[in-house]
C-alpha positions as a LaTeX table, in Angstrom:
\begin{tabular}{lrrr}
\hline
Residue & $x$ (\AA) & $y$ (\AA) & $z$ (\AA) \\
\hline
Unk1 & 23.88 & 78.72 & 64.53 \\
Unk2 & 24.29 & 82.17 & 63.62 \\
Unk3 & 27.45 & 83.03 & 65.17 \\
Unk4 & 28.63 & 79.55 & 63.25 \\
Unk5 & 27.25 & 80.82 & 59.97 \\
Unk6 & 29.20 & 84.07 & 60.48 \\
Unk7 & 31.83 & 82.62 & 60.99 \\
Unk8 & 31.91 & 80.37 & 58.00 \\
Unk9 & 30.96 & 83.36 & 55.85 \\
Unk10 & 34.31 & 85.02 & 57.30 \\
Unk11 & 36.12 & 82.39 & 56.95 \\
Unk12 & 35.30 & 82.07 & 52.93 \\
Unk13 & 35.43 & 85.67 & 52.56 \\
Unk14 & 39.21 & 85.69 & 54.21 \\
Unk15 & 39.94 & 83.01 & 51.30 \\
Unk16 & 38.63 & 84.55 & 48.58 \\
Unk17 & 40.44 & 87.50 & 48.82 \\
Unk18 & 43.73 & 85.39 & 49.05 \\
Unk19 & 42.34 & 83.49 & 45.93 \\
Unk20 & 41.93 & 87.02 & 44.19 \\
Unk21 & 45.29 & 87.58 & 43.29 \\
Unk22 & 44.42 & 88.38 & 39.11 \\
Unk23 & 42.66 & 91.47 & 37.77 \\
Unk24 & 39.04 & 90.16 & 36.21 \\
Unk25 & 40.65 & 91.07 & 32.47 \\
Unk26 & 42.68 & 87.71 & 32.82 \\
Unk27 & 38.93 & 85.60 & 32.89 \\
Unk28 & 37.33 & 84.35 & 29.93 \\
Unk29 & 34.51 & 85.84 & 27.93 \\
Unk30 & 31.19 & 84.09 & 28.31 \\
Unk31 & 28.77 & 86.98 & 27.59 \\
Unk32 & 25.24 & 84.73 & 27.28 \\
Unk33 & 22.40 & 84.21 & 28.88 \\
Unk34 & 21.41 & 81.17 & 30.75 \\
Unk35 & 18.45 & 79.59 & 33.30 \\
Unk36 & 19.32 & 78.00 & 36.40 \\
Unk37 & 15.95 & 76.07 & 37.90 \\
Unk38 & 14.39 & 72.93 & 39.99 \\
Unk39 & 11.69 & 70.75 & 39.46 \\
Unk40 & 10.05 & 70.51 & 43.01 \\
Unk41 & 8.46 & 67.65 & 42.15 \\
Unk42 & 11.31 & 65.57 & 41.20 \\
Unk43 & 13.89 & 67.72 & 42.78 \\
Unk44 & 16.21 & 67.40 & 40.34 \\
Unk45 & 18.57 & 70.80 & 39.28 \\
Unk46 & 19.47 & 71.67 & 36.07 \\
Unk47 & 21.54 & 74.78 & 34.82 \\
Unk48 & 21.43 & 75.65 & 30.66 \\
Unk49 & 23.05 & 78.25 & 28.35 \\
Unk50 & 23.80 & 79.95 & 25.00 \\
Unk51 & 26.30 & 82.15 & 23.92 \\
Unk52 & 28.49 & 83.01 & 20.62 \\
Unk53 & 31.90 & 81.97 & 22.40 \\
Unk54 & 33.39 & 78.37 & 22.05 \\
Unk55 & 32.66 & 75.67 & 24.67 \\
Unk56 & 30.41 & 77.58 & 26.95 \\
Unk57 & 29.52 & 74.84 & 29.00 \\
Unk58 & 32.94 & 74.31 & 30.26 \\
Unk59 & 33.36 & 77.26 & 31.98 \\
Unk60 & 29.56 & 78.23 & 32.92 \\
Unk61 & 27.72 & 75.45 & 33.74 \\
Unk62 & 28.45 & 73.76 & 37.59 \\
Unk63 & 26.33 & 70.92 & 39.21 \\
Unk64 & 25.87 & 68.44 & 42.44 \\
Unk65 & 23.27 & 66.42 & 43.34 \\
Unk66 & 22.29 & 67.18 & 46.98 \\
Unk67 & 24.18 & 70.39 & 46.88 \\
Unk68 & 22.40 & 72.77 & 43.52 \\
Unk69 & 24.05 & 74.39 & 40.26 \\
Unk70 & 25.63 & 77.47 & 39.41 \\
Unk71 & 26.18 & 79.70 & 36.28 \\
Unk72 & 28.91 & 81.90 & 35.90 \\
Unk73 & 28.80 & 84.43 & 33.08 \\
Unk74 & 30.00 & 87.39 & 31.61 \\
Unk75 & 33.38 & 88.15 & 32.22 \\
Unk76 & 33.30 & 84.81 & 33.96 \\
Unk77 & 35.40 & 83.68 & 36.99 \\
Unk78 & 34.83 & 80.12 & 36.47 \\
Unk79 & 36.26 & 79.61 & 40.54 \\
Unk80 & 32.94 & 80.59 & 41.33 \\
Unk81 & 31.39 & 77.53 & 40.19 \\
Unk82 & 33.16 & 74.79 & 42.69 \\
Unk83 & 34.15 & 77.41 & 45.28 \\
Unk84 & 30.12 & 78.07 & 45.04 \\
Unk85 & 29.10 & 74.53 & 45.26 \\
Unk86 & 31.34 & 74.28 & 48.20 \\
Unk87 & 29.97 & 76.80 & 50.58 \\
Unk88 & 26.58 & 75.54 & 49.78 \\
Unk89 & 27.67 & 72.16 & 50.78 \\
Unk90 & 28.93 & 74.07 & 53.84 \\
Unk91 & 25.85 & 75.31 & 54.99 \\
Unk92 & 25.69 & 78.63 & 53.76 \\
Unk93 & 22.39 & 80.13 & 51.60 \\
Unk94 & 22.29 & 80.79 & 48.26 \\
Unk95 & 22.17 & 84.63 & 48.69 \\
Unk96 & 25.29 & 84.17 & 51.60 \\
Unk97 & 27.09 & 82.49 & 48.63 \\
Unk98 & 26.42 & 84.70 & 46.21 \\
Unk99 & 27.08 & 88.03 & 48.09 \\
Unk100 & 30.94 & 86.31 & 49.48 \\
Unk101 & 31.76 & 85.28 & 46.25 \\
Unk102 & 31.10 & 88.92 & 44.50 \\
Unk103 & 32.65 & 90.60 & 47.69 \\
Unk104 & 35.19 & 89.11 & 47.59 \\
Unk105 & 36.00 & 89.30 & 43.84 \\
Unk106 & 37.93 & 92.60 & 42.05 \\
Unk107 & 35.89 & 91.85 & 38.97 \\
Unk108 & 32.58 & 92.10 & 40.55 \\
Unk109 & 31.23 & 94.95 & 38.25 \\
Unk110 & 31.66 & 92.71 & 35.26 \\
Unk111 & 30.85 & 89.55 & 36.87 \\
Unk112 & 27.10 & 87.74 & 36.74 \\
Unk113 & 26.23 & 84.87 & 38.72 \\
Unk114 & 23.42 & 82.75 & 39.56 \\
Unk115 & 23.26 & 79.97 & 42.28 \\
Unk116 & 20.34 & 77.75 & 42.89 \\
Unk117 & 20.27 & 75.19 & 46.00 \\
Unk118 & 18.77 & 71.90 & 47.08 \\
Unk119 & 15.68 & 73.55 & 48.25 \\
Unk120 & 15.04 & 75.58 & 45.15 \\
Unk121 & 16.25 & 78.77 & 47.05 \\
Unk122 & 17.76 & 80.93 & 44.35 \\
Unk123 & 19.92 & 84.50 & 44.24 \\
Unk124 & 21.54 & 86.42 & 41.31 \\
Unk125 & 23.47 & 89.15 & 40.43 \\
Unk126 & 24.51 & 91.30 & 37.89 \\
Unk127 & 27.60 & 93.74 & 38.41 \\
Unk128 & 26.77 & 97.19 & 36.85 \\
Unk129 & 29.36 & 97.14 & 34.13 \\
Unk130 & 28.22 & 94.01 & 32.61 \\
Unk131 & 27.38 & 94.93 & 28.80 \\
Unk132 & 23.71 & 96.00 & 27.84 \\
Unk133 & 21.54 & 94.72 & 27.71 \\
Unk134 & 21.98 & 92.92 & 30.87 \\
Unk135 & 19.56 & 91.71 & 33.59 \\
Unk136 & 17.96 & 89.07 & 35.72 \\
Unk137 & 14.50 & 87.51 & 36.93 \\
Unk138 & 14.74 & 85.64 & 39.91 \\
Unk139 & 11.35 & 83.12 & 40.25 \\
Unk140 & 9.95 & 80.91 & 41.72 \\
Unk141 & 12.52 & 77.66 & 41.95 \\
Unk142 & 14.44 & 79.39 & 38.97 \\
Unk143 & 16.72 & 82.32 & 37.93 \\
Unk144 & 17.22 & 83.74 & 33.98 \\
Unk145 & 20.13 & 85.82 & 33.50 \\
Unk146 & 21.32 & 87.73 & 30.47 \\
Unk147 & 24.15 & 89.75 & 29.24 \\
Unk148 & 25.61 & 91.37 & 25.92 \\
Unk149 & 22.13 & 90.92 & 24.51 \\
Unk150 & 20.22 & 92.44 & 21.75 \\
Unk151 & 17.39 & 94.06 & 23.24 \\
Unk152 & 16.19 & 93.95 & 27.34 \\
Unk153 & 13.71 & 91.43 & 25.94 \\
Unk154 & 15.32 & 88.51 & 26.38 \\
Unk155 & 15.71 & 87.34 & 30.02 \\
Unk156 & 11.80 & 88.57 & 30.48 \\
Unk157 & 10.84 & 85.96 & 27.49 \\
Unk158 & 12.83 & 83.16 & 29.02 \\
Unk159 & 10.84 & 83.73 & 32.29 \\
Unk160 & 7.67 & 83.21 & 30.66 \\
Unk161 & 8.85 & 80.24 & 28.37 \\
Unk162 & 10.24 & 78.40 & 31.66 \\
Unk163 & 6.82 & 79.04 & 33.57 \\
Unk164 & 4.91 & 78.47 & 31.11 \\
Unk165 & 6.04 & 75.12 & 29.71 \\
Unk166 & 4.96 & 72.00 & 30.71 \\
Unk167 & 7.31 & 68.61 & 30.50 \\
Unk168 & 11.03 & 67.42 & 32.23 \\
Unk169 & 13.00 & 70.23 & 33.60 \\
Unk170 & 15.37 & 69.95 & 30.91 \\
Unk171 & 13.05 & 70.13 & 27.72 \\
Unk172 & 11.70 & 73.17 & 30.35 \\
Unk173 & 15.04 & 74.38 & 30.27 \\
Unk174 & 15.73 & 74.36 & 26.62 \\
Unk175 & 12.34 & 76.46 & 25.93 \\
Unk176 & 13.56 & 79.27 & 27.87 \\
Unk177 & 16.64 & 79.49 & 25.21 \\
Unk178 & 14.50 & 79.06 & 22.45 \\
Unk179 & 12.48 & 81.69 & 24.18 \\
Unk180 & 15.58 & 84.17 & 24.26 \\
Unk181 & 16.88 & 83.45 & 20.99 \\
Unk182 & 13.44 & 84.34 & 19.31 \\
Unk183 & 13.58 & 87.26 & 21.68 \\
Unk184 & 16.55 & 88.53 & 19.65 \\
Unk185 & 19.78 & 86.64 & 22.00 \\
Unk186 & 23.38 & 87.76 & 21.69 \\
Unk187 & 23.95 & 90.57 & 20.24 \\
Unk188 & 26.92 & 88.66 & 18.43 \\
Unk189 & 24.75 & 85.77 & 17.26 \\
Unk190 & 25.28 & 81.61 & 18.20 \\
Unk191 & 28.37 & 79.58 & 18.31 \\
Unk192 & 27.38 & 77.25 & 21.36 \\
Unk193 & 25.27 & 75.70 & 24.23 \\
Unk194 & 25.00 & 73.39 & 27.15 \\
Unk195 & 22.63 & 71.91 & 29.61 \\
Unk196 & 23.33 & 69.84 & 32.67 \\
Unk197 & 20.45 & 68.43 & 35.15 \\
Unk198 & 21.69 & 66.74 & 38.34 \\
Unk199 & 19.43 & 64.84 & 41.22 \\
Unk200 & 18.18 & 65.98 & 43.73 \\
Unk201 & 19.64 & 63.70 & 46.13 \\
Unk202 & 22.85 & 62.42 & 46.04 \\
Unk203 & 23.36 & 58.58 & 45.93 \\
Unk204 & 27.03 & 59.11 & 45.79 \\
Unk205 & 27.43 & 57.82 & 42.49 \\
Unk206 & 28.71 & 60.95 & 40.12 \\
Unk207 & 27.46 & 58.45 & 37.18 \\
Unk208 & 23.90 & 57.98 & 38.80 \\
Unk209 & 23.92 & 61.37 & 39.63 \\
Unk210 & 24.21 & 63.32 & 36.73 \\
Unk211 & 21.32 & 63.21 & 34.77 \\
Unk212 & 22.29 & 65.39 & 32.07 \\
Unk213 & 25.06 & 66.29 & 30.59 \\
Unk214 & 25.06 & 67.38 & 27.10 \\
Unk215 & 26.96 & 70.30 & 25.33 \\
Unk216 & 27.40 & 71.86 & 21.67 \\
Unk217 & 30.69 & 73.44 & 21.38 \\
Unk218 & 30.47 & 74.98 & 18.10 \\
Unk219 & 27.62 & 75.13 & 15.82 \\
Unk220 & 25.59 & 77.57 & 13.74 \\
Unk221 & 22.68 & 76.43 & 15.71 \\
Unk222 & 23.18 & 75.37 & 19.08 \\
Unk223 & 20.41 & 75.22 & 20.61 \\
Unk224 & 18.46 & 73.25 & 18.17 \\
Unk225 & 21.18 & 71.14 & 17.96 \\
Unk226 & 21.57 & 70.77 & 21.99 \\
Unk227 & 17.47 & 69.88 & 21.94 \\
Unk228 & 18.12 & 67.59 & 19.34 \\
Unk229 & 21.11 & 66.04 & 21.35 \\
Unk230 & 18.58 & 65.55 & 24.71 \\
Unk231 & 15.83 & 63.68 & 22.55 \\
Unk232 & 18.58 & 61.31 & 21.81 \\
Unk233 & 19.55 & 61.40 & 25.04 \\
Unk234 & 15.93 & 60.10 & 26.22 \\
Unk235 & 16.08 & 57.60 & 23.08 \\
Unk236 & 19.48 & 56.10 & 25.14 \\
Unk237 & 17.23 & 56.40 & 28.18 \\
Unk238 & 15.24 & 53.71 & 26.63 \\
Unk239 & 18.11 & 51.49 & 25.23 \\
Unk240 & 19.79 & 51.36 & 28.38 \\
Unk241 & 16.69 & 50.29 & 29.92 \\
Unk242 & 16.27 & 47.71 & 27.72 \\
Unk243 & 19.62 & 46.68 & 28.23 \\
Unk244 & 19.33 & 46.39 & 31.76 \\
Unk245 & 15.95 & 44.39 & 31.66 \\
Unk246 & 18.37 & 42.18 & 29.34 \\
Unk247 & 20.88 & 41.85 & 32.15 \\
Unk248 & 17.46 & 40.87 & 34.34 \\
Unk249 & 16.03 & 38.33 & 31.54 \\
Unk250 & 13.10 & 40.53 & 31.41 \\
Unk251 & 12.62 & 40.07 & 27.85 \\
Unk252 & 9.33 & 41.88 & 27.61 \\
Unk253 & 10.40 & 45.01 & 29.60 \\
Unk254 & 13.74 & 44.56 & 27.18 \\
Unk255 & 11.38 & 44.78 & 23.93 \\
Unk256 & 9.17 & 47.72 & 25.53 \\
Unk257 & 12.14 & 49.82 & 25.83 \\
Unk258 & 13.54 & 49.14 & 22.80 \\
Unk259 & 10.47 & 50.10 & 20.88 \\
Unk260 & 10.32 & 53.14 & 22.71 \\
Unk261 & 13.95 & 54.21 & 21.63 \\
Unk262 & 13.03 & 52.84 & 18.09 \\
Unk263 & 10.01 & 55.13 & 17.60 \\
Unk264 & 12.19 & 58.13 & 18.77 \\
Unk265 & 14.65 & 57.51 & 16.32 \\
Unk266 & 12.95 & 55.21 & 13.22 \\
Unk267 & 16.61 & 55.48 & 11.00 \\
Unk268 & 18.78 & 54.51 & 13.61 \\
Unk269 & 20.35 & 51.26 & 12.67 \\
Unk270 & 21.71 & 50.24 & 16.15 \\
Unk271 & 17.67 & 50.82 & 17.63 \\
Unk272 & 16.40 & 48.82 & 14.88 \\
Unk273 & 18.58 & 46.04 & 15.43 \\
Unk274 & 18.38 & 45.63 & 19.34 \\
Unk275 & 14.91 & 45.62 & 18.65 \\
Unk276 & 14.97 & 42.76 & 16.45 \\
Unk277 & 17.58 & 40.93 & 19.00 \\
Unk278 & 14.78 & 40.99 & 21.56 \\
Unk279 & 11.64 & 39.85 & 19.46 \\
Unk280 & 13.98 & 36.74 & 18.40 \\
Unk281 & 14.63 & 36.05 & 22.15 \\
Unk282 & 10.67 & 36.33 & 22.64 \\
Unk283 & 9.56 & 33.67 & 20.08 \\
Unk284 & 9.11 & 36.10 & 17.37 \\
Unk285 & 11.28 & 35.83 & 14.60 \\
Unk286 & 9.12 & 35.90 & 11.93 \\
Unk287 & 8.46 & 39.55 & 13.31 \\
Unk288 & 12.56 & 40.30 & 13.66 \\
Unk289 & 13.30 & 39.05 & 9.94 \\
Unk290 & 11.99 & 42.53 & 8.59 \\
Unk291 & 14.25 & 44.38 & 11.06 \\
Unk292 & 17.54 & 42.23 & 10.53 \\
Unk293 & 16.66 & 43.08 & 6.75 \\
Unk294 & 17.03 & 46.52 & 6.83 \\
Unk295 & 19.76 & 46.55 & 9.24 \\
Unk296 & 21.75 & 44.64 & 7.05 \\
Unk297 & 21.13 & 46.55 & 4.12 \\
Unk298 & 22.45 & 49.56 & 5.58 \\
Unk299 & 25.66 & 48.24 & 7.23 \\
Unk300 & 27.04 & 44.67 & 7.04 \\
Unk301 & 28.90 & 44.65 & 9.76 \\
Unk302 & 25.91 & 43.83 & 11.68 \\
Unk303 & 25.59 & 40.58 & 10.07 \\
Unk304 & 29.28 & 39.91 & 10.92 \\
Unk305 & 28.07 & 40.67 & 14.93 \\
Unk306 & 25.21 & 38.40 & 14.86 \\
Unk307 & 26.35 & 35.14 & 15.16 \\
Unk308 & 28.89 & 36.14 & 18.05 \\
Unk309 & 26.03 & 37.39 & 20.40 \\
Unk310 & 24.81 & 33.49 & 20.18 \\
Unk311 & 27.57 & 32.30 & 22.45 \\
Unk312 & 27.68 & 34.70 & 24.97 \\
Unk313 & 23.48 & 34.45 & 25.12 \\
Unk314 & 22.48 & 37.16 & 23.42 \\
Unk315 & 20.55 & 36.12 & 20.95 \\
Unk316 & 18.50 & 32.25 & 21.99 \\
Unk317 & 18.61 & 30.61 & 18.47 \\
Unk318 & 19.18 & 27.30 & 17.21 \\
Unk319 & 21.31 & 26.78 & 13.84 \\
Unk320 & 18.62 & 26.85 & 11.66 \\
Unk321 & 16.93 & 30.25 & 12.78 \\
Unk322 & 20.70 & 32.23 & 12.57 \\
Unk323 & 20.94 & 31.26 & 9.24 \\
Unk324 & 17.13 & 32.55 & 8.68 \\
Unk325 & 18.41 & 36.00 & 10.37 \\
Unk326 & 21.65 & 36.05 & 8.45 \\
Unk327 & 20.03 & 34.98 & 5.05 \\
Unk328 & 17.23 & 38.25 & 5.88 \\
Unk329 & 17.19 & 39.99 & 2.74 \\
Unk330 & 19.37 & 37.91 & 0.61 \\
Unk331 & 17.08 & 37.14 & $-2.60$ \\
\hline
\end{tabular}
């Protein structure tokens, strides 16, 4: 096994230098700072991020179920996300992964990398020319990593926020870059953020798969947008849900979900109207009326859908109850 091992690791190293043909000044900016951790109870991986530079998540953030996640910052070399991802799948450690790619990379001294695997093994670096302040914590089942920061605060306040915050691995996640923002963050300030959480085992469905995958390209406030963005991402949770109990005729599990999502997000039209959908299909229309009411009131257009759901059995009513849900409101 270890003659196989070195072998692979020559074998990558051999094609990374062929892939090395630029100079590192030809790679995007992406100076952040970002969190890279597992939930060993669920398993599930999750990489998230801030910086002041557009569309961070497209070049930082890199995912598989079964395989682990990597973030690639600084001066980034975005190869190093599915070229990492790969040698993981190959067999190789996180650390092996880690030291080919940087050897094998001219940029190395501006580069910073984290890779976390299936088994929450985790290794970082950070090349010595990467701007202050710049560092890393490498933890248990997680790695923070900062660069082009305001103060060497930062990556030591997203440790503690991470291990010190109860919940999902994403809302985990999203405290650690709450934690570095308060801690002072970019030097520059905030344009945008991203967060992606993948399972731990891979079903071999990408859409199954991929828990997460939410990003704020450019906003004044990123990150409070991005944590907004994942509670209506667990509000969705619930309407799905309730949409596949639907698909089951499991009209109680349907209206539990529903509620869920609707207590989440009271103004949200589309909630509030799914809602009332399922109490009709329960016997309850007397309860639904109120809903339907101020649905309606806000956007008409839902009164226009009703009556088509009927015929494709969506909504189980007779004549005489549609025009009670259509007339809902009308004085």
């Amino acid at each position: 096994m270890k003659k196989l091992s070195l072998f692979l690791i020559l074998i990558f190293v051999i094609s990374d230098l062929l892939f090395a043909q630029t100079t590192f000044y030809s790679n995007p900016f992406a100076h952040t700072f970002s969190i890279v951790a597992r939930d060993p109870e669920t398993g599930e991986m999750g990489v998230a991020v801030q910086s002041h530079w557009f569309s961070v998540g497209s070049i930082v953030t890199w995912g598989e179920a079964g395989v682990g996640v990597v973030a690639t910052q600084s001066f980034v070399n975005p190869s190093f996300g599915p070229r990492g991802l790969e040698m993981l799948k190959s067999g190789m450690t996180a650390q092996q992964v880690v030291d080919s790619l940087i050897a094998s990379d001219e940029g190395r001294d501006v580069r910073q990398l984290a890779i976390l695997d299936v088994h929450g093994n985790v290794a970082a670096y950070t090349g010595k020319n990467c701007i202050p302040a710049a560092g890393q914590i490498v933890g248990d089942n997680y790695s923070v990593q900062a660069n082009l920061m305001l103060n060497d605060k930062v990556w030591p306040a997203m440790s503690e926020a991470f291990e010190n915050t109860e919940g999902p691995l994403a809302e985990r996640m999203i405290a650690a870059l709450e934690a570095a923002q308060n801690a002072g963050g970019d030097i520059r300030g905030k344009q945008s953020a991203a967060i992606l959480v993948v399972k731990g085992k891979s079903t071999g469905k990408v859409w199954e798969d991929r828990l997460i995958d939410l990003r704020v390209e450019d906003s004044p406030e990123p990150i409070k947008e991005l944590k907004r963005l994942l509670k209506v991402h667990r509000a969705y949770d619930h309407m799905n849900a309730g949409d596949l109990a639907v698909e089951h005729n499991n009209m109680d599990l349907a209206m539990k979900e529903y509620s869920a999502a609707e207590k989440m997000f009271p103004d949200n039209e589309e909630m509030k109207y799914w809602h009332a959908v399922t109490l009709v299909n329960n016997g309850r229309i007397d309860d639904a009326l109120p809903l339907f009411e101020k649905v309606f009131k806000k956007n008409n257009n839902w009164k226009i859908l009703t009556p088509r759901l009927v015929p494709v059995g969506l909504l189980n009513v007779n004549d005489a109850d549609l025009k009670r849900i259509l007339s809902a409101g009308e004085k």
